[in-house]
N, C-alpha and C positions, 0 to 999 in steps of 0.2 A: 521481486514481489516482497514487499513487507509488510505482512498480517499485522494490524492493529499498530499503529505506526508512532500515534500517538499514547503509548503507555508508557512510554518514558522518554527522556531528551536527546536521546540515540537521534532522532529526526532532525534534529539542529544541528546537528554536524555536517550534516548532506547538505548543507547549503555550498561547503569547502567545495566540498567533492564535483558538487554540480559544477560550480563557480572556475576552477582549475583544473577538471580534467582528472586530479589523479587524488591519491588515499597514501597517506605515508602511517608506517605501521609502529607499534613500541621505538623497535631499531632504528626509523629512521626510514628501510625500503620505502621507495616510490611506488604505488603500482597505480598504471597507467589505466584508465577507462577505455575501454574499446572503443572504436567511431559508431558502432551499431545501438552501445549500451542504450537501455532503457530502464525507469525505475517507475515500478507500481507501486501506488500505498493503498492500503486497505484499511480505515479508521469508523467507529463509532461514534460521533459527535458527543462532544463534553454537555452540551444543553440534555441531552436526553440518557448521555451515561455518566455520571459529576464524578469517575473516579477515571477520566480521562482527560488528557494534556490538550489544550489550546493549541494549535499548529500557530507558529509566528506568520503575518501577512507575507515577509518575505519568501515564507517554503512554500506557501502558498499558492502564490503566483507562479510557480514554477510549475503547475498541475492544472490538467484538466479536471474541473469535480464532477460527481455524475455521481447523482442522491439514488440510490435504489430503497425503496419502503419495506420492511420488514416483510417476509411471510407468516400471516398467522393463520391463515383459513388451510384449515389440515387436508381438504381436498386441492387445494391449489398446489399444497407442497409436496403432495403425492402426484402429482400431474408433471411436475416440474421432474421429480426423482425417476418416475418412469419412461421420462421422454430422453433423461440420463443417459439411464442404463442401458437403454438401445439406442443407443449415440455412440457407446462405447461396446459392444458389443459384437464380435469381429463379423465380416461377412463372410 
């Protein structure tokens, strides 16, 4: 998972990654993507925050998008928080 994905060019690099399978480090290692790997990005669109990076169409297409709308109504986000905490809450 990478929070906020588009705050800097870090995300155009995973194109490699996706693209080949593996991540080679300063040195030179290999390291290899597991068969299971999966990658989440988590971004606030540049139209609505302008000190955030454009995803290129290519990383793009690599991802399912899935728009969630802000919470602003303080009782929805209190509904949300308490349905949380007893979600996590052991039995």
């Amino acid at each position: 998972m990478i929070d906020e994905a588009n705050l800097n060019p870090l995300s155009e690099y995973l194109n490699t990654l996706l693209d080949f399978g593996y991540v080679a480090d300063e040195e030179g290692t290999l390291f290899e993507l597991h068969p299971n790997f999966r990658l989440f990005f988590s971004i606030n669109p540049p139209k609505i925050h302008p000190s955030r990076n454009v995803l290129s169409p290519a990383l793009r297409t690599r991802f399912n998008e899935i728009w969630i709308e802000e919470i602003t109504d303080p009782e929805e986000l209190s509904e949300l928080v308490e349905s949380w905490k007893h979600a996590q809450s052991p039995m």
